[in-house]
Biopython code that builds the backbone (N, CA, C, O; Angstrom):
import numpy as np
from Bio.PDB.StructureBuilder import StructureBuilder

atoms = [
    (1, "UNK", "N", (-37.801, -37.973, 27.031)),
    (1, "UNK", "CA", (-36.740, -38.399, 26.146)),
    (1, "UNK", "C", (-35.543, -37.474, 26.326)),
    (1, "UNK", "O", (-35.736, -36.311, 25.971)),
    (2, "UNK", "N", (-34.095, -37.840, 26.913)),
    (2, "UNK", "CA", (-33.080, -37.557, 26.741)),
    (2, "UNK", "C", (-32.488, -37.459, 25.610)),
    (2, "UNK", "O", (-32.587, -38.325, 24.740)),
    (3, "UNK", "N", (-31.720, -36.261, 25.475)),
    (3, "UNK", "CA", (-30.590, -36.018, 24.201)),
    (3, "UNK", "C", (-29.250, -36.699, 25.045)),
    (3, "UNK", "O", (-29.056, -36.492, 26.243)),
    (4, "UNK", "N", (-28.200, -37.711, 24.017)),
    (4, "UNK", "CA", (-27.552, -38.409, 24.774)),
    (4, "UNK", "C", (-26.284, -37.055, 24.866)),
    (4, "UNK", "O", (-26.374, -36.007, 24.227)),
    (5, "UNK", "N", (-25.523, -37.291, 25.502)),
    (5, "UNK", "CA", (-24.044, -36.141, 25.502)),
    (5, "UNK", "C", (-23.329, -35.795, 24.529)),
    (5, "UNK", "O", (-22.775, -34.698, 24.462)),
    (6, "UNK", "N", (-23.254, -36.730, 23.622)),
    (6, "UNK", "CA", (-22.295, -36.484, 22.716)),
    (6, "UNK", "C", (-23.092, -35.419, 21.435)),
    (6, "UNK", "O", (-22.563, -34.572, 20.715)),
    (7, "UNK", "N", (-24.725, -35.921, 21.523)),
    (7, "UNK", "CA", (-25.191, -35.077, 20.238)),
    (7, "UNK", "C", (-25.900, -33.577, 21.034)),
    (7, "UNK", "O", (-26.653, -32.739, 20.539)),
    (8, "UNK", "N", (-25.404, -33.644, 22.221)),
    (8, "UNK", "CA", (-26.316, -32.339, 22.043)),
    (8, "UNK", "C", (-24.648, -31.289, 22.497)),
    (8, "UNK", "O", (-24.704, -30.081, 22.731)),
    (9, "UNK", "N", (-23.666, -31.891, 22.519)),
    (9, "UNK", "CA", (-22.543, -31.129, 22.581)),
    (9, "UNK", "C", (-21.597, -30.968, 21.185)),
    (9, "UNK", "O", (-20.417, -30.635, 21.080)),
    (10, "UNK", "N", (-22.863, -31.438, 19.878)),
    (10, "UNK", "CA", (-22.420, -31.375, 18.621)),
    (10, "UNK", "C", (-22.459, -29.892, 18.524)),
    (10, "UNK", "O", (-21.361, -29.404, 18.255)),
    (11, "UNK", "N", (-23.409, -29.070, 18.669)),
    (11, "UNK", "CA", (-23.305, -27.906, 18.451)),
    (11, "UNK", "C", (-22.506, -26.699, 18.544)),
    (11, "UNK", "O", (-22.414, -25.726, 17.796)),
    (12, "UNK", "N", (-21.727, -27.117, 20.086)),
    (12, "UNK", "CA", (-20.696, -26.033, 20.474)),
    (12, "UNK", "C", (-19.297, -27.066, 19.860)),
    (12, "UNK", "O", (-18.146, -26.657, 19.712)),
    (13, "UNK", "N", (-19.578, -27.856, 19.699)),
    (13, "UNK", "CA", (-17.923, -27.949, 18.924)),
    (13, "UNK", "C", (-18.278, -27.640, 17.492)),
    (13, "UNK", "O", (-17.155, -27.756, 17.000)),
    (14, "UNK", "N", (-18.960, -27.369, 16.622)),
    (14, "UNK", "CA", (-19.686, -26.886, 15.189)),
    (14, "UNK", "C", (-19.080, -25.148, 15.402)),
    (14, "UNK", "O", (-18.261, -24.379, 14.900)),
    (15, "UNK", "N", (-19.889, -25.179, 16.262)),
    (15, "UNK", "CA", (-19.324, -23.628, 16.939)),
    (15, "UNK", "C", (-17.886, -23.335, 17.144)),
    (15, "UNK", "O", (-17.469, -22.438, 16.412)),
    (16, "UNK", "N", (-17.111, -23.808, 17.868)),
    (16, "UNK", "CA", (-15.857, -23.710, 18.012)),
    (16, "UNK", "C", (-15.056, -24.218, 16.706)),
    (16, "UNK", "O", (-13.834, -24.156, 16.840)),
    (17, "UNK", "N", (-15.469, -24.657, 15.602)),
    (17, "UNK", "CA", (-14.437, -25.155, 14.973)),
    (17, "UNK", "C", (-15.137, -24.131, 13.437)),
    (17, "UNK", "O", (-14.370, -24.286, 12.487)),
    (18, "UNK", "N", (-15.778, -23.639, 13.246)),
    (18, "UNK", "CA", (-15.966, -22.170, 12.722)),
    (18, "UNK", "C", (-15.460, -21.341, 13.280)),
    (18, "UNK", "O", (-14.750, -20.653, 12.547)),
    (19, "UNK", "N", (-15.482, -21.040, 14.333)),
    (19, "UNK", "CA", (-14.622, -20.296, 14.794)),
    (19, "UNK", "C", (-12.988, -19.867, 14.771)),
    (19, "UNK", "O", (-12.475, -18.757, 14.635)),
    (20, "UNK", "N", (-12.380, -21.202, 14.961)),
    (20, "UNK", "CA", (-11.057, -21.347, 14.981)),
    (20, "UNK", "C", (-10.797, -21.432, 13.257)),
    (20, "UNK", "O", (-9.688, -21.146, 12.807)),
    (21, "UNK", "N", (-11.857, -21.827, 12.409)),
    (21, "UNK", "CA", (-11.730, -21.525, 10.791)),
    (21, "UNK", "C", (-11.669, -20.107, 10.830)),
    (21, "UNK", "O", (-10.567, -19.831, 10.355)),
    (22, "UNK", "N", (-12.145, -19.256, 11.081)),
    (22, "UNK", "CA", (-12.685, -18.052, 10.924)),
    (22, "UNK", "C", (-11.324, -17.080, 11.244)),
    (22, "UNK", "O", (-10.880, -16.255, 10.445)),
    (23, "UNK", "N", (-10.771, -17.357, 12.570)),
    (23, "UNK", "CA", (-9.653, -16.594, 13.084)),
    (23, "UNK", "C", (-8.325, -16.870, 11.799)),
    (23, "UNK", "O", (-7.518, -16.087, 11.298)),
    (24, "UNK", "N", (-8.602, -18.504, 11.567)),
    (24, "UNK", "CA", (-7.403, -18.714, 10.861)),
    (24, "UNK", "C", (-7.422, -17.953, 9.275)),
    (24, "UNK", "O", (-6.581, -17.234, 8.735)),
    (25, "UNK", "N", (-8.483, -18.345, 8.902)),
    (25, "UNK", "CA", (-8.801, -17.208, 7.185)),
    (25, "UNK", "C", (-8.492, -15.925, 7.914)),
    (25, "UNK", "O", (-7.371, -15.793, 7.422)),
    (26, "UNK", "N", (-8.574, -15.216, 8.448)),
    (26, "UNK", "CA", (-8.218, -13.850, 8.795)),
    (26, "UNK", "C", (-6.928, -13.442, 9.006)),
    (26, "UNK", "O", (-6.360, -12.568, 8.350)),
    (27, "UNK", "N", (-6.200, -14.414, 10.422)),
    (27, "UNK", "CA", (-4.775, -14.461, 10.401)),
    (27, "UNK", "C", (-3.547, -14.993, 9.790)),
    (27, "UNK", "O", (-2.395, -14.595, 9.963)),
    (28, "UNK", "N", (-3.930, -15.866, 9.116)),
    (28, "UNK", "CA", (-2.367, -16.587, 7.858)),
    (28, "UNK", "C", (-2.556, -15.668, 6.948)),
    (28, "UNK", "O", (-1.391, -15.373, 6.679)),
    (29, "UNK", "N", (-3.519, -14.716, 5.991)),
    (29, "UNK", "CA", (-3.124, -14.168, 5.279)),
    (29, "UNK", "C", (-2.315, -12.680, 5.908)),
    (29, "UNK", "O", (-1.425, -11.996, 5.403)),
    (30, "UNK", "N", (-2.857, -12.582, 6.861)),
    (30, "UNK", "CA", (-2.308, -10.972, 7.684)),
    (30, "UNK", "C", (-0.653, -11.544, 7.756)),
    (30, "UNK", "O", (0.306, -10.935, 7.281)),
    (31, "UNK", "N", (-0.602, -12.712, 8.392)),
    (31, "UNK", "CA", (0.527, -13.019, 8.706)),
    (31, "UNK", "C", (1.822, -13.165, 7.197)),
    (31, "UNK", "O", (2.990, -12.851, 6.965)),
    (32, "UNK", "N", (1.021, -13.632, 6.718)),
    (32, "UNK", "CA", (1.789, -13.568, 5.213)),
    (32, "UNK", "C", (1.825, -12.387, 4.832)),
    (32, "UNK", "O", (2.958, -12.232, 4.376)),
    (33, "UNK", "N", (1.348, -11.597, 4.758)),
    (33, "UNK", "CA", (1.381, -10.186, 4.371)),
    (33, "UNK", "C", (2.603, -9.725, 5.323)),
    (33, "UNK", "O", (3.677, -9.667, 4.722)),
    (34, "UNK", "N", (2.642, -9.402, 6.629)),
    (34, "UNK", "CA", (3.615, -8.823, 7.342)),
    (34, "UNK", "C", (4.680, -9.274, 7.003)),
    (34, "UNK", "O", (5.658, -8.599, 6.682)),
    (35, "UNK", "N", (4.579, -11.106, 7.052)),
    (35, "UNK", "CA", (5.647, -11.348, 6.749)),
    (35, "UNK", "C", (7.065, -11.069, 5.340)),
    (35, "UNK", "O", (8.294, -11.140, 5.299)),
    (36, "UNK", "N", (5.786, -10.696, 4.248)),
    (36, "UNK", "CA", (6.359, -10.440, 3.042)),
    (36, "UNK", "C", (7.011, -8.421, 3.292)),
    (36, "UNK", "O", (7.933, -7.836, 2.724)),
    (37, "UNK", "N", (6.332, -8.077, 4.026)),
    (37, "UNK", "CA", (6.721, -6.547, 4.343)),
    (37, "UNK", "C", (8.006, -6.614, 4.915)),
    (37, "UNK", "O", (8.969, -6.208, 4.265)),
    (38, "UNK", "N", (8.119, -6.989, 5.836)),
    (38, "UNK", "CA", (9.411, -7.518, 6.392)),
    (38, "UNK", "C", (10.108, -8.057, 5.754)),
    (38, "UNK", "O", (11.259, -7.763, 6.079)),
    (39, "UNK", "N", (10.067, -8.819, 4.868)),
    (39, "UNK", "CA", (11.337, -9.583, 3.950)),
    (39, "UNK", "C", (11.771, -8.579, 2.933)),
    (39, "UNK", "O", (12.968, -8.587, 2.647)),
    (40, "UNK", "N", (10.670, -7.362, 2.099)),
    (40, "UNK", "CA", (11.008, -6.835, 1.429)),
    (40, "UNK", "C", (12.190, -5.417, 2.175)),
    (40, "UNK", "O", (13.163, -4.844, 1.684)),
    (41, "UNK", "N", (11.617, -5.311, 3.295)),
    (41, "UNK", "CA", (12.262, -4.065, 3.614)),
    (41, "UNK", "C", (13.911, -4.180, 4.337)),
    (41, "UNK", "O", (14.828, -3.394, 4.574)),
    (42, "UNK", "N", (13.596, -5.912, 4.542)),
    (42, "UNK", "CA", (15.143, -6.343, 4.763)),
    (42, "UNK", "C", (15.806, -6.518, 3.596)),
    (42, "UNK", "O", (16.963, -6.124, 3.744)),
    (43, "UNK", "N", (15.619, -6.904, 2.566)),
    (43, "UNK", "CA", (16.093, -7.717, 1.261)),
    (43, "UNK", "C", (17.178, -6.512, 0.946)),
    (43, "UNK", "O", (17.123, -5.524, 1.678)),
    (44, "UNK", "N", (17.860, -6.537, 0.215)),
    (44, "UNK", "CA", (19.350, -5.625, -0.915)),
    (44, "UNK", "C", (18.703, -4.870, -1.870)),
    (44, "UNK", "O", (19.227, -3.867, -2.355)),
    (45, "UNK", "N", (16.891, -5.527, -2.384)),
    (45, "UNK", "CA", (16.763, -4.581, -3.615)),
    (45, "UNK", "C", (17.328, -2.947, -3.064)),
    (45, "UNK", "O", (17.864, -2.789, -1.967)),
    (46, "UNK", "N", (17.085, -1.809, -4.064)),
    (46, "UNK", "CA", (17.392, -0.539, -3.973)),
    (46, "UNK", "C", (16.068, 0.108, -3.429)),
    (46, "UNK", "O", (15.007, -0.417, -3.767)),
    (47, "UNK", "N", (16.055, 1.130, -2.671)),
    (47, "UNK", "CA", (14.996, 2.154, -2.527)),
    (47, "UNK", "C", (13.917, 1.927, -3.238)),
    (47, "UNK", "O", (12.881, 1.497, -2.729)),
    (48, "UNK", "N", (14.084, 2.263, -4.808)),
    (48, "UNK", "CA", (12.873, 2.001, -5.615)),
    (48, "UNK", "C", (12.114, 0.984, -5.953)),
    (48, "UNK", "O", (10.921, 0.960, -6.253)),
    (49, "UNK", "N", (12.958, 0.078, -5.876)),
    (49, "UNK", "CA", (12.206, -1.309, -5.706)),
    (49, "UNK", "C", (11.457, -1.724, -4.598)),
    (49, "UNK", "O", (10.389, -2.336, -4.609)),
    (50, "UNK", "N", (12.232, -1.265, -3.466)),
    (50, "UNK", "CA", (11.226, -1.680, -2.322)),
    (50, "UNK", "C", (9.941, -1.154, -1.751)),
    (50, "UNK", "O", (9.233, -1.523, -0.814)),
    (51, "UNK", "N", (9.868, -0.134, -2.653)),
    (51, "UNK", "CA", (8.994, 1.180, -2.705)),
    (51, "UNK", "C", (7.624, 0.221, -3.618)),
    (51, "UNK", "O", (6.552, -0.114, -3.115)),
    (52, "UNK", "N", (8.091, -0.056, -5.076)),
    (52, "UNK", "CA", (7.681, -1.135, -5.566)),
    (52, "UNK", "C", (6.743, -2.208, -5.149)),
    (52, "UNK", "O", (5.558, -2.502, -5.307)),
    (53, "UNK", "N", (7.692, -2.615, -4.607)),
    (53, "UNK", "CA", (7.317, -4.311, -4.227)),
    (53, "UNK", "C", (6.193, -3.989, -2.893)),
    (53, "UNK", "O", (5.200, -4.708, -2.789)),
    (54, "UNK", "N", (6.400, -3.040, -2.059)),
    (54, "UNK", "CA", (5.724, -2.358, -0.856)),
    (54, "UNK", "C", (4.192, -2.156, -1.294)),
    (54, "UNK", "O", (3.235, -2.835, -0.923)),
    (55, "UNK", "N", (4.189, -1.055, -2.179)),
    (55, "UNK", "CA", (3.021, -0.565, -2.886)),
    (55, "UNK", "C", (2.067, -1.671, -3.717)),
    (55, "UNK", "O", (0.859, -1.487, -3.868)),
    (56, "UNK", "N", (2.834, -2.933, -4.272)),
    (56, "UNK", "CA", (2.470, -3.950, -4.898)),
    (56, "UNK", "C", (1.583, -5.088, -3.914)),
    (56, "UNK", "O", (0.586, -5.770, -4.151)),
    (57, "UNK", "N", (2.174, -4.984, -3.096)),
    (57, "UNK", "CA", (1.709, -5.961, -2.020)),
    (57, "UNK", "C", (0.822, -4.868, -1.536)),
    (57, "UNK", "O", (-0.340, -5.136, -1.843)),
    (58, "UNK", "N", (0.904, -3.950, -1.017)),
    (58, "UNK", "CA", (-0.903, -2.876, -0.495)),
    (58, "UNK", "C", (-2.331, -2.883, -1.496)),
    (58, "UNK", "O", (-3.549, -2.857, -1.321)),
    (59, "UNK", "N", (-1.322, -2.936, -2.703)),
    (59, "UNK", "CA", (-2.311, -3.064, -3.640)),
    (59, "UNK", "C", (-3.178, -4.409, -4.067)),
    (59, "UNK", "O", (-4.303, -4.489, -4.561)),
    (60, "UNK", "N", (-2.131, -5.542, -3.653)),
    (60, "UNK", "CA", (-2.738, -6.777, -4.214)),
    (60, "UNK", "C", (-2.559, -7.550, -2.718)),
    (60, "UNK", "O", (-1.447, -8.077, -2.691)),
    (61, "UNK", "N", (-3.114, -7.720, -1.795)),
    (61, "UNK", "CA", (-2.584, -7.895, -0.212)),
    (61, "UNK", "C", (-2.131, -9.636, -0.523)),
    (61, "UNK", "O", (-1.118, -10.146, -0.046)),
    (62, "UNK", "N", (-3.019, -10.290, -1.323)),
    (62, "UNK", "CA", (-2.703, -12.114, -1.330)),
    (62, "UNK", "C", (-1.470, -12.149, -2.545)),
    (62, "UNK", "O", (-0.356, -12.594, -2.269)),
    (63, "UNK", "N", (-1.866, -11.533, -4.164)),
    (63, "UNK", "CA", (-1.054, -11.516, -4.825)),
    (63, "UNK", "C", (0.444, -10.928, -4.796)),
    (63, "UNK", "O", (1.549, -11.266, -5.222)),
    (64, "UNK", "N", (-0.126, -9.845, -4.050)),
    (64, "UNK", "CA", (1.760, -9.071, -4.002)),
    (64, "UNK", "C", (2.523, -9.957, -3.220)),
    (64, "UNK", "O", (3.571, -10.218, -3.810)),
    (65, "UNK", "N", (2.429, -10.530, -2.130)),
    (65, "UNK", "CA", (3.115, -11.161, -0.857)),
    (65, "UNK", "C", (3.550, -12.423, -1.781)),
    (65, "UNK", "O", (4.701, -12.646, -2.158)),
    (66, "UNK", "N", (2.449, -13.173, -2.060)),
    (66, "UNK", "CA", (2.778, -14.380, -2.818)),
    (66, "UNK", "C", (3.535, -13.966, -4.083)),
    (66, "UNK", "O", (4.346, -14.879, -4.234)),
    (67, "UNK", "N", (3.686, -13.196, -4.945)),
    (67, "UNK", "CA", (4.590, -12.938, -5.838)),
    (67, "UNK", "C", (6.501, -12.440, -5.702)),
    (67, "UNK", "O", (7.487, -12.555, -6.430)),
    (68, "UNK", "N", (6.212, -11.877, -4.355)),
    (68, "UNK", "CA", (7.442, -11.242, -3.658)),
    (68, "UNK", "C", (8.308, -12.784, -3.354)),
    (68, "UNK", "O", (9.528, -12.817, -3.512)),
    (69, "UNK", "N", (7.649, -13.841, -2.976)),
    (69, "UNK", "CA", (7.941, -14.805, -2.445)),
    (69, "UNK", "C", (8.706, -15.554, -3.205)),
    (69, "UNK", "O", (9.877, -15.886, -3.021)),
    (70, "UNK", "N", (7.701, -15.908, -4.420)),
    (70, "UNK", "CA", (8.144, -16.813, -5.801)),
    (70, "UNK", "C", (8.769, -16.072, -6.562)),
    (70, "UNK", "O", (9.157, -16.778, -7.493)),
    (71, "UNK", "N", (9.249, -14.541, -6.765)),
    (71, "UNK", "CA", (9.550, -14.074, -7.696)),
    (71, "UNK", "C", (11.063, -12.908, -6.667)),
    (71, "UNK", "O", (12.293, -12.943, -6.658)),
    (72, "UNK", "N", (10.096, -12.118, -6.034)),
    (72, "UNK", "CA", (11.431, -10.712, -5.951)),
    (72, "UNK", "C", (12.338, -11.163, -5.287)),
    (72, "UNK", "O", (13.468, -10.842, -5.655)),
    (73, "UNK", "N", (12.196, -12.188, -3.908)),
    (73, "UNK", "CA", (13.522, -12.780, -2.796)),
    (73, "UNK", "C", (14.722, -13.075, -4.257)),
    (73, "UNK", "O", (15.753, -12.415, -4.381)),
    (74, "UNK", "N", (14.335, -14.080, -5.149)),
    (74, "UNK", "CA", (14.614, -14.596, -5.946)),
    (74, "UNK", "C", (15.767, -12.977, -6.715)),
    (74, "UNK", "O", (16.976, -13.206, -6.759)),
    (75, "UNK", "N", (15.432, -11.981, -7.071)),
    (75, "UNK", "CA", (15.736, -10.903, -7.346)),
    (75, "UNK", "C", (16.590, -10.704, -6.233)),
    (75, "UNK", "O", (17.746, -11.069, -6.445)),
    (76, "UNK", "N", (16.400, -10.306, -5.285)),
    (76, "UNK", "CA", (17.394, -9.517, -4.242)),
    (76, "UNK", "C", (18.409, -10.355, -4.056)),
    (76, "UNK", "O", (19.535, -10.004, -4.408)),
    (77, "UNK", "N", (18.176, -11.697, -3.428)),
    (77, "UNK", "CA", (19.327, -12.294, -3.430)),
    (77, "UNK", "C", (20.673, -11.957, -4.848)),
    (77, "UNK", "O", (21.780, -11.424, -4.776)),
    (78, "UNK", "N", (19.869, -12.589, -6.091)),
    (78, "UNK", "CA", (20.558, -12.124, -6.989)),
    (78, "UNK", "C", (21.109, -10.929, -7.212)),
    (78, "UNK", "O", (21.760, -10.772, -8.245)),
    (79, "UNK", "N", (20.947, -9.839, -6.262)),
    (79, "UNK", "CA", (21.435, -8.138, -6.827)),
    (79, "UNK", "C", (22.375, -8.330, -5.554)),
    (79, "UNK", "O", (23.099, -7.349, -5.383)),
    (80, "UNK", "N", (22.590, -9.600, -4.385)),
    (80, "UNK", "CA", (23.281, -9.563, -3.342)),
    (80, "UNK", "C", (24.718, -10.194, -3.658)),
    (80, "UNK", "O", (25.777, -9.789, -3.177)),
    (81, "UNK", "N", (24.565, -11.265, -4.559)),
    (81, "UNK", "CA", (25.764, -12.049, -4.694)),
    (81, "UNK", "C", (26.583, -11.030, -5.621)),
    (81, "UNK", "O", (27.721, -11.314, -5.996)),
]
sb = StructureBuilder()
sb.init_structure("model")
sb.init_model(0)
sb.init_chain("A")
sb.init_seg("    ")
for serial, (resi, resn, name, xyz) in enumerate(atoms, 1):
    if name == "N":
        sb.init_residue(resn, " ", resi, " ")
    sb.init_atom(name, np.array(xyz, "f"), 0.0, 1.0, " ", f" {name:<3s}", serial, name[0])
structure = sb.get_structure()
């Protein structure tokens, strides 16, 4: 008895697509993170704030980034105009 092609090549695509889950949970949040480091250290706030917002995001790596986003850009711009 033959296994036909398609089910016995179920496994390595099961495999590969955990995989490519796996890289991605690891890298969009890294990437969001850098990316929020970078926006803060470009942004107008002052020294202390960015010191702030820096330490906030090390401390909370998903919450700080995502808060910088919805909340501090929102701030700097405003301390820019």
């Amino acid at each position: 008895m033959t296994i036909p092609f398609a089910l016995a090549a179920a496994p390595d695509i099961a495999h590969l697509t955990a995989g490519i889950a796996m890289v991605a949970v690891i890298l969009l949040p890294l990437i969001f993170f850098i990316a929020a480091l970078v926006g803060i250290v470009g942004s107008g706030l002052t020294g202390g704030m960015k010191l702030v917002w820096v330490v906030f995001a090390f401390c909370a790596p998903f919450l700080g980034p995502l808060l910088w986003f919805l909340v501090g850009r929102k701030q700097s711009t405003a301390i820019r105009v």
